[in-house]
C-alpha positions as CSV (number, residue, x, y, z in Angstrom):
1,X,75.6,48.6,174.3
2,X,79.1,48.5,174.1
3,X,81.1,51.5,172.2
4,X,84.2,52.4,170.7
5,X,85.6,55.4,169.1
6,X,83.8,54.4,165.1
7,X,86.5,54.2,161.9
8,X,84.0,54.6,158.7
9,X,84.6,53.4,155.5
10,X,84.3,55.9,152.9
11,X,83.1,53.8,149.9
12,X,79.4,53.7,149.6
13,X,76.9,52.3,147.3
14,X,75.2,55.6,148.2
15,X,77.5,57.8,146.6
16,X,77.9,55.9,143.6
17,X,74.7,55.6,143.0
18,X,73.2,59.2,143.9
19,X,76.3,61.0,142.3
20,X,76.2,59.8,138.6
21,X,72.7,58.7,138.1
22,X,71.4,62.0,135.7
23,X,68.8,64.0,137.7
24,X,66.3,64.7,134.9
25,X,64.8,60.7,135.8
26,X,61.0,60.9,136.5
27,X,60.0,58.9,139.9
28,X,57.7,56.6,139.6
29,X,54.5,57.0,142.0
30,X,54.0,54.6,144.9
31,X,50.3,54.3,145.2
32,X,50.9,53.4,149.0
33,X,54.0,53.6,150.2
34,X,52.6,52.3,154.3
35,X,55.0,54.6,156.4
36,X,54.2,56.3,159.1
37,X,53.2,60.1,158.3
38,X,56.5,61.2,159.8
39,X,59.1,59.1,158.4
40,X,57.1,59.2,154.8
41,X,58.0,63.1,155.0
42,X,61.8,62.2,155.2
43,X,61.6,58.9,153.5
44,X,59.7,59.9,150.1
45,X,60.7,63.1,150.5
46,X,64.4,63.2,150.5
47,X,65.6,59.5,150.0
48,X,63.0,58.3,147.3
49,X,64.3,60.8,144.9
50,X,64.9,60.8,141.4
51,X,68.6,59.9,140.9
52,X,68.5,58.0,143.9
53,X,66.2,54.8,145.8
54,X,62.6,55.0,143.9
55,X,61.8,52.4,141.9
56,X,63.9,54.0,138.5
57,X,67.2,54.4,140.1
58,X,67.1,51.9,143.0
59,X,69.5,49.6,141.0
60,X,72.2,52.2,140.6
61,X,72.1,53.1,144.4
62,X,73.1,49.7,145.7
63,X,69.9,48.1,145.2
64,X,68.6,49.9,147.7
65,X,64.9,51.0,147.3
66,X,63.3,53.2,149.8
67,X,60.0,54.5,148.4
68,X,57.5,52.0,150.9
69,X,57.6,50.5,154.3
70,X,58.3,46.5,152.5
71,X,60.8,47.5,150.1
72,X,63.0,49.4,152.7
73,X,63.7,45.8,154.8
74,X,64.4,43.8,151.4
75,X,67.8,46.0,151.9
76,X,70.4,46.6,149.4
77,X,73.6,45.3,147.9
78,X,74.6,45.1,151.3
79,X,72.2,43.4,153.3
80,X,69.6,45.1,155.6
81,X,69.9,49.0,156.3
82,X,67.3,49.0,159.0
83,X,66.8,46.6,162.1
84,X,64.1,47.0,164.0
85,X,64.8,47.6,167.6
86,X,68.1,48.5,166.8
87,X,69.2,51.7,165.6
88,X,72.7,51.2,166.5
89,X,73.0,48.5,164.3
90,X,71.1,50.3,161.7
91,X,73.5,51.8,159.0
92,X,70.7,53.7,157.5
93,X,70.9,56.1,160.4
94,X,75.1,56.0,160.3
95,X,74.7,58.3,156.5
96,X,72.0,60.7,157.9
97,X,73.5,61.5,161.0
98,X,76.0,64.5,161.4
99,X,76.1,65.0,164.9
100,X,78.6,61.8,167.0
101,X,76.6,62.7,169.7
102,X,73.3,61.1,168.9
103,X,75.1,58.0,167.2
104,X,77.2,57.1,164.6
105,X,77.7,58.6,161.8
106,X,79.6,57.6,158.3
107,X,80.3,59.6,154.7
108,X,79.1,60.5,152.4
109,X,76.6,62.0,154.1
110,X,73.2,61.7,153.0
111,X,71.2,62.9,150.8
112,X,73.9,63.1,148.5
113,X,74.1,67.0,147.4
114,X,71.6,68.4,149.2
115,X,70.8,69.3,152.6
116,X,71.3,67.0,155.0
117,X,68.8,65.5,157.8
118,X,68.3,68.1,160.3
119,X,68.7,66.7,164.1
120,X,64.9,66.4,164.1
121,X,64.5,64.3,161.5
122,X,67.5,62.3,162.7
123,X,65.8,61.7,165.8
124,X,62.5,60.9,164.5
125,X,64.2,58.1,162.7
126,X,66.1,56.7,165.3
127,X,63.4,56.4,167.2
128,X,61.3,54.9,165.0
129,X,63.7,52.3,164.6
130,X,64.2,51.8,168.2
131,X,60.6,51.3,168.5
132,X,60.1,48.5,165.8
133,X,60.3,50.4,162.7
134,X,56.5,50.1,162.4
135,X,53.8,50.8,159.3
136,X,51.4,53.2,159.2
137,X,49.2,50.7,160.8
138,X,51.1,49.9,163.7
139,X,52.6,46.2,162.0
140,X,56.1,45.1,163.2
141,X,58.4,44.0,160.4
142,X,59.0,40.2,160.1
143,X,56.5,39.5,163.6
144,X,54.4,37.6,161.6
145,X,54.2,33.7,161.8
146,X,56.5,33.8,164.8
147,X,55.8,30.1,165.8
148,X,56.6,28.9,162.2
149,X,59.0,31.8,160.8
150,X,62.5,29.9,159.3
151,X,65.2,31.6,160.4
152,X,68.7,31.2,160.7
153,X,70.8,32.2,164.0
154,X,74.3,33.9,164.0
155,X,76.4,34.7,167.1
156,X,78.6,37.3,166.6
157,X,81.8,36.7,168.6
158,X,82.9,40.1,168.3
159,X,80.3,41.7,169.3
160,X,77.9,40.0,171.6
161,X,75.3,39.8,169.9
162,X,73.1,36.9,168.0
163,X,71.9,37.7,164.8
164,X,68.6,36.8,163.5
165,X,68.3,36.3,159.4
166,X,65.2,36.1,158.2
167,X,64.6,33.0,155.6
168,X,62.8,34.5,153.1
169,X,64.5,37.4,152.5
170,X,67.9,36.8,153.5
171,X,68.3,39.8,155.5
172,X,69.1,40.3,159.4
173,X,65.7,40.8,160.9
174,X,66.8,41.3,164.6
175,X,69.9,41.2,166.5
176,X,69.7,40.2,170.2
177,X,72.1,41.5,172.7
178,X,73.4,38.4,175.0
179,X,76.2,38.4,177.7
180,X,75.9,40.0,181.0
181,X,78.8,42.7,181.0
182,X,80.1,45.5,179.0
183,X,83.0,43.3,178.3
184,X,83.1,41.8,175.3
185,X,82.0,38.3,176.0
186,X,82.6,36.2,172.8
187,X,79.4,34.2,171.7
188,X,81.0,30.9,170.7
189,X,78.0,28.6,169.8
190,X,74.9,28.9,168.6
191,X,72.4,24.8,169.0
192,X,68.8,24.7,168.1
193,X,66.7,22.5,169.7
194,X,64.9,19.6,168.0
195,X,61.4,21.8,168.0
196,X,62.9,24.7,167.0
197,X,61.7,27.0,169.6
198,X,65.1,27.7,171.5
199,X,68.2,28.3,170.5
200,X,71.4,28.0,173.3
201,X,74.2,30.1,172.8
202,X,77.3,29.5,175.2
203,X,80.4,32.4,175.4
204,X,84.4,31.9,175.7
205,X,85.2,34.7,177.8
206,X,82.4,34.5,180.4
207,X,80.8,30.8,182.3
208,X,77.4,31.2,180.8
209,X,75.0,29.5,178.5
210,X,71.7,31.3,177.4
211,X,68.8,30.3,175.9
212,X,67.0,32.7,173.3
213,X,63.2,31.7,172.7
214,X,63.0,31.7,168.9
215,X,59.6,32.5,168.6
216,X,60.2,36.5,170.4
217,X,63.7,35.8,170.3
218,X,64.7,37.3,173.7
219,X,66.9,35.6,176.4
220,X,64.7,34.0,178.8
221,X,66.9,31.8,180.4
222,X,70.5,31.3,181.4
223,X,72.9,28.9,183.7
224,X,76.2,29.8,185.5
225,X,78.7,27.5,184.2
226,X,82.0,26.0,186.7
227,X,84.2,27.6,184.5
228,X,84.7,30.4,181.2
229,X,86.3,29.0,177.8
230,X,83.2,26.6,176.7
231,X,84.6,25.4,172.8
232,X,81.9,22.7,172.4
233,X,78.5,22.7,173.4
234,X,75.4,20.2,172.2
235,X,72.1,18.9,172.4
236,X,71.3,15.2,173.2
237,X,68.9,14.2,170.3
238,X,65.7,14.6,172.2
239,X,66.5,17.8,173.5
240,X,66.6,17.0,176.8
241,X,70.0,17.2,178.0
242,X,72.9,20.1,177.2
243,X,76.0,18.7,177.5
244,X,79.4,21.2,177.8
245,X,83.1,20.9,177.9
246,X,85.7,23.2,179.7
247,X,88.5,23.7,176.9
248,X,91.1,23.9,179.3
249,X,90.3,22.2,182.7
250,X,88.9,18.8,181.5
251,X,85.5,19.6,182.8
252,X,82.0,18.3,181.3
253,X,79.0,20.3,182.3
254,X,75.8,18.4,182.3
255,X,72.5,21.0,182.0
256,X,68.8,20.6,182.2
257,X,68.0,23.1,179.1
258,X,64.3,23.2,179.8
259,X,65.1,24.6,183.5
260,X,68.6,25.5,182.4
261,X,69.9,24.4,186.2
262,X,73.5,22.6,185.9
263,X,73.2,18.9,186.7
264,X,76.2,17.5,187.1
265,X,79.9,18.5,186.3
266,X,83.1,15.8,185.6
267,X,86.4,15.9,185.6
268,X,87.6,14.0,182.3
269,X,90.2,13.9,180.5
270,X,88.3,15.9,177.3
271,X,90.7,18.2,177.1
272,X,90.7,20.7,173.8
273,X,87.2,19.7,173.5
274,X,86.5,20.9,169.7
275,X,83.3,19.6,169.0
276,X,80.4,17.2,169.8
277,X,77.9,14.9,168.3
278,X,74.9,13.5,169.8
279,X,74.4,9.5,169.4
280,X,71.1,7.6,169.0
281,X,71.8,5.8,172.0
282,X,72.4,8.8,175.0
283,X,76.2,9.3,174.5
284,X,78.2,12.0,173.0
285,X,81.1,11.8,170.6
286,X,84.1,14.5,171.1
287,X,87.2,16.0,169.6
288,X,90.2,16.7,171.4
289,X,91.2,19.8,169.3
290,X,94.8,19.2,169.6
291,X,96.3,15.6,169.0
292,X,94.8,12.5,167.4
293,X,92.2,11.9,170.7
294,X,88.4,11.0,170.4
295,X,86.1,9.8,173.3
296,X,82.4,8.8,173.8
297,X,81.2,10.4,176.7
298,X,78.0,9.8,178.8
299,X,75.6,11.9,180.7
300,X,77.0,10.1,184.1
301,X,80.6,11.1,183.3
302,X,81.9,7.9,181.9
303,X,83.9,7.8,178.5
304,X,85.7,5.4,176.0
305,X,89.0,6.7,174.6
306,X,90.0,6.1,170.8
307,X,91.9,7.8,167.9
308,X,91.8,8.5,164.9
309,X,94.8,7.1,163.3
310,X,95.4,4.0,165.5
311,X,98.5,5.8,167.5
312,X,98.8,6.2,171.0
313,X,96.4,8.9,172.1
314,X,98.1,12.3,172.4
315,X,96.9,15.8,172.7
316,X,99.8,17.4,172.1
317,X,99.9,18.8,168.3
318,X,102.6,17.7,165.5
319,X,103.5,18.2,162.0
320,X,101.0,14.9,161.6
321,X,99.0,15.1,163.9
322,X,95.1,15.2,162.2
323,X,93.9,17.6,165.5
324,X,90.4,17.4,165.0
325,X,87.7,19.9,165.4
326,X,84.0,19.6,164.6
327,X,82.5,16.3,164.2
328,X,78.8,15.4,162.8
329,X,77.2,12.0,162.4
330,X,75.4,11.3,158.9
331,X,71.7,11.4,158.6
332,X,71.5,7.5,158.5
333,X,73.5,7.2,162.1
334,X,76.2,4.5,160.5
335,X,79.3,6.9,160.0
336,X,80.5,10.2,161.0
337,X,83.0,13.1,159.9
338,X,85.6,14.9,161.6
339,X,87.2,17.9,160.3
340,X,91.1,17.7,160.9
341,X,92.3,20.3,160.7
342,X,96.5,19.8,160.4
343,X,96.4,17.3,157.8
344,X,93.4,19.2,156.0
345,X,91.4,16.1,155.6
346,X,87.5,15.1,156.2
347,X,88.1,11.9,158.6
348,X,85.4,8.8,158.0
349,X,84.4,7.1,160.9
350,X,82.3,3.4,161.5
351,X,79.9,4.7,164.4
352,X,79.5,1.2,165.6
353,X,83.3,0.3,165.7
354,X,85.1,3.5,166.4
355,X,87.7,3.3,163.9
356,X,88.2,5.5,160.5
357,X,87.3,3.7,157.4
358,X,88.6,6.4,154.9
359,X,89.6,10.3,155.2
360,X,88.7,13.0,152.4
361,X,91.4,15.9,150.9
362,X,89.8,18.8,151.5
363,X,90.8,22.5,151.7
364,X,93.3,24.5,154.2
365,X,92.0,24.5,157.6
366,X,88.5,22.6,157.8
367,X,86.4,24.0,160.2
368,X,82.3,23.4,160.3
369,X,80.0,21.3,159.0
370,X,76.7,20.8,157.9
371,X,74.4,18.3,156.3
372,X,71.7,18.4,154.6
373,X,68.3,16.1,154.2
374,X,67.2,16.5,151.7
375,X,70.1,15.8,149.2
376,X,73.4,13.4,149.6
377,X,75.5,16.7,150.1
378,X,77.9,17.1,153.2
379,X,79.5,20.9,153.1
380,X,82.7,21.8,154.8
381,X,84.0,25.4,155.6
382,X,88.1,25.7,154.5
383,X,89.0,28.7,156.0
384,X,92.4,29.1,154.9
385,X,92.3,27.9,151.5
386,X,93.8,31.2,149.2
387,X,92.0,32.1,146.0
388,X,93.2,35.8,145.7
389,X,94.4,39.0,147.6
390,X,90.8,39.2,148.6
391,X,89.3,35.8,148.5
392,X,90.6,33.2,150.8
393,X,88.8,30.5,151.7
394,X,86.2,27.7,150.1
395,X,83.0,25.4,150.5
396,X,84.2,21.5,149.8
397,X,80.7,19.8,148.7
398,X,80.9,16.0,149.7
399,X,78.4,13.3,148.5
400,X,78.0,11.8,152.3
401,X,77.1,8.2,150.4
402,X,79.8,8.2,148.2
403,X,82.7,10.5,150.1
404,X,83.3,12.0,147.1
405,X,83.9,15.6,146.6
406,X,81.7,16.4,144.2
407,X,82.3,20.4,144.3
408,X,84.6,23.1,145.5
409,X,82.9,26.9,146.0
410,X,84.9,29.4,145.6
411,X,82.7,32.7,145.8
412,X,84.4,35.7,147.2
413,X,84.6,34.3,150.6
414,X,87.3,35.7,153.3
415,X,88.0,33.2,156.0
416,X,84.6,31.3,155.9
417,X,83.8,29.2,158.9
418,X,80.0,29.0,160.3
419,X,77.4,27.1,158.1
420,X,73.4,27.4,158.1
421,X,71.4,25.1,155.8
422,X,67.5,26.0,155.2
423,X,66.7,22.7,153.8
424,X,63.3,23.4,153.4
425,X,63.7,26.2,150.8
426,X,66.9,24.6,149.7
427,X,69.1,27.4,150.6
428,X,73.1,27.3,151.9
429,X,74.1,29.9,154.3
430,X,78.2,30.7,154.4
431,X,79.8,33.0,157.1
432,X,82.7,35.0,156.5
433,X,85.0,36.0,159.3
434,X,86.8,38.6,157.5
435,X,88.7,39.6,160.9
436,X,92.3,39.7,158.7
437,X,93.0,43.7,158.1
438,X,94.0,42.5,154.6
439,X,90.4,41.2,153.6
440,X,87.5,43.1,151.7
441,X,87.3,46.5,153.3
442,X,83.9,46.3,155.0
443,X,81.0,48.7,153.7
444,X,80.5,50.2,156.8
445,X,81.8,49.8,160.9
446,X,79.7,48.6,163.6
447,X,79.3,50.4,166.9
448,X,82.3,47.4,168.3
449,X,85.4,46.6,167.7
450,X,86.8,45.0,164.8
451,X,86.0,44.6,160.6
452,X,82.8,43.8,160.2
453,X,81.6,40.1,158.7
454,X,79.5,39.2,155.6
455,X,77.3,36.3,154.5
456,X,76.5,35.0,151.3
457,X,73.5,32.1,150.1
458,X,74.1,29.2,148.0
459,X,71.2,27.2,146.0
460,X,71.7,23.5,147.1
461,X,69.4,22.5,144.4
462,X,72.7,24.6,141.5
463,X,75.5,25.0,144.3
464,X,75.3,28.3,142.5
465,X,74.8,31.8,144.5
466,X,71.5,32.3,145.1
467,X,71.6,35.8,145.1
468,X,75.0,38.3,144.1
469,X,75.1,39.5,147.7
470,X,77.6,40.2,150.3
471,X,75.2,40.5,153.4
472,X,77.1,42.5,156.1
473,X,77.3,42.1,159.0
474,X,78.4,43.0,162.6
475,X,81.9,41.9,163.8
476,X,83.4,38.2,163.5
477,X,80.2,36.0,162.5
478,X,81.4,32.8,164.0
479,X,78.8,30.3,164.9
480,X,75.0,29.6,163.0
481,X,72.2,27.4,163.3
482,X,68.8,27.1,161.2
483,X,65.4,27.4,162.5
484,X,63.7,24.3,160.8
């Protein structure tokens, strides 16, 4: 795992909560609260206390209830506190530790006013954790229905590390360590096949794509790559062929993901290669980040060339120069959109033609896209668009029928870019990058470096906030994809 020297944040729900809630509060009695014998001692013990997480004061310690094995993995106002496996990313363990030598550690120290863990009990916890975090009876939390389970993935591009948010309750469930080295290898992008049983995950600082099998979500297969730098990485629509682009060198990388064993590599002239959508007939659509340059690109290496304001082609950036980035084609396969991201427009383009028929204002800096099924909504991440000292950023809502806007979010965001949709349970997924030292001052730090990232969920049914939370998480979220 790669370490750094750890900078803590102070402010915690935990202090708050456990130093002004009155201490005279009767706990209420878990009939069974399914920890193991151990970790009940320390859990009910000293944690599920009166004044702190049992079921009376649980609201007025950041939500956080801790008096049975389920309610510790709802988490708190901050997202999960435990994951299993992990007990570096487990900031549960950060406020109980007092020793840097068995891991990280963070203030106020827990329990609040009283005598802290003892190295012991530290231990026992951790590895607990390490081991799965199990019941009493030996059950796993969140292994159930592992063909079936919606989640949503989440590569973390400062920390090398894919995330793992479990549908129905929001929370990380796992995180999955990918890369090879102790460098920090930058996960980039995150695709989900069309069964959703593997997700592929491709790095910028390192020539390597993985693929993570969803249902025990592990790496269980990678490829070598020509070359580092991969912006742009997609599925064909049947799954059966994983096409690539070199952001620098022109390259297009064609891989078998079932055997994951590179098939072919081109030299084009697909330079800045931003994004990539997957036609009904074989071919690929891509951006050339920088300039006004599209092209249709084929498994075999041939291409068209187009733009997307009628100029000469260019890839050179200007004051009006669109420079487009992420593209996706709408659900009935007639148009796509292109985020531009220097004229901070949604571009509209005739799939059989090739030419724009209308663009869409949109915020500062449009970045991702995604789309759902089940209603006429089209949802772009503005990354840049300021709102406040400590809100930047918004979520355009576009009728994909109409091209109308039909809302703006604006919900304490800071620099959102990746999007997940759950259309089955009707639920939006934004990604904060917060990496600017003038955001929201994360809760905690992760065992990396850099300010730690937060994700919030939107009802597609309101476009209201599904829940109040800020889920935190682990340095720079920058790429998601749903499971189903």
């Amino acid at each position: 795992m790669k370490k750094i020297v750890y900078i803590f944040v102070a402010l915690s729900f935990l202090l708050v909560a456990c130093k002004h809630e009155p201490n005279n509060i009767t706990p209420t009695v878990t009939v069974e609260d399914n920890f193991p014998e151990p970790i009940r001692k320390i859990m009910i013990s000293k944690c599920a206390t009166a004044g702190c997480h049992n079921a009376a004061s649980y609201k007025g310690a950041g939500s956080l209830r801790l008096d049975s094995w389920d309610n510790l993995f709802n988490g708190g106002s901050n997202g999960a506190v435990v994951i299993p496996y992990n007990p570096d990313n487990s900031s549960l363990l950060y406020f109980v530790n007092t020793n840097p030598d068995l891991g990280t550690t963070a203030l106020p120290t827990m329990p609040y006013n009283a005598n802290p863990l003892s190295e012991d009990e530290y231990k026992i916890l951790r590895d607990w954790i390490a081991n799965g975090a199990p019941d009493k009876n030996g059950n796993i939390p969140f292994a159930e229905n592992t063909a079936t389970k919606q989640k949503i993935y989440m590569a973390q591009y400062g920390c090398d590390l894919v995330a793992v948010i479990d549908a129905e309750r929001n929370v990380i469930m796992r995180y999955i360590e990918v890369g090879k080295t102790y460098d920090t290898e930058n996960p980039n992008n995150v695709v989900m096949s069309p069964d959703g049983n593997f997700a592929y995950v491709s790095f910028w600082n390192t020539n390597l794509i993985q693929k993570i099998d969803t249902r025990i979500d592990s790496v269980v297969g990678e490829v070598m790559m020509p070359r580092a730098f991969i912006k742009a990485m997609q599925l064909s629509k049947d799954g059966n062929t994983l096409i690539a682009c070199n952001w620098y060198t022109h390259e297009l990388s064609i891989v078998d993901p079932v055997s994951m064993q590179l098939m072919a590599n081109y030299s084009t002239p697909v330079k800045f290669a931003g994004g990539f959508a997957a036609t009904d007939n074989n071919s690929f659509i891509t951006t050339s980040q920088f300039g006004n340059t599209m092209y249709e690109v084929y498994p075999n290496g041939t291409y068209n060339t187009f733009t997307l304001d009628g100029k000469s082609p260019t890839q050179t950036t200007s004051a009006t120069t669109p420079d487009p980035y992420r593209i996706l084609i709408s659900q009935s396969g007639d148009k796509y959109f292109v985020t531009c991201t220097n004229t901070n427009e949604l571009a509209v383009f005739d799939v059989k033609t090739t030419t724009r028929t209308t663009a869409i204002p949109v915020g500062n800096n449009p970045q991702e896209m995604v789309m759902s099924k089940n209603h006429p909504y089209l949802f772009v991440s503005c990354m840049n668009d300021t709102v406040s000292k400590l809100e930047v950023g918004s979520v355009y809502v576009i009728n994909y029928n109409t091209n109308k806007v039909v809302k703006v979010i604006q919900e304490k965001f800071f620099q959102p870019n990746a999007l997940a949709l759950d259309d089955e349970k009707g639920l939006l997924y934004v990604f904060s990058r917060n990496e600017d030292k003038n955001g929201p001052p994360p809760h905690h730090s992760s065992p990396c470096n850099g300010r730690n990232g937060f994700y919030q969920v939107f009802d597609i049914n309101t476009l209201e906030p599904y829940t109040g939370v800020r889920f935190e998480v682990t340095v720079d979220p920058y790429a998601a994809a749903a499971r189903y």
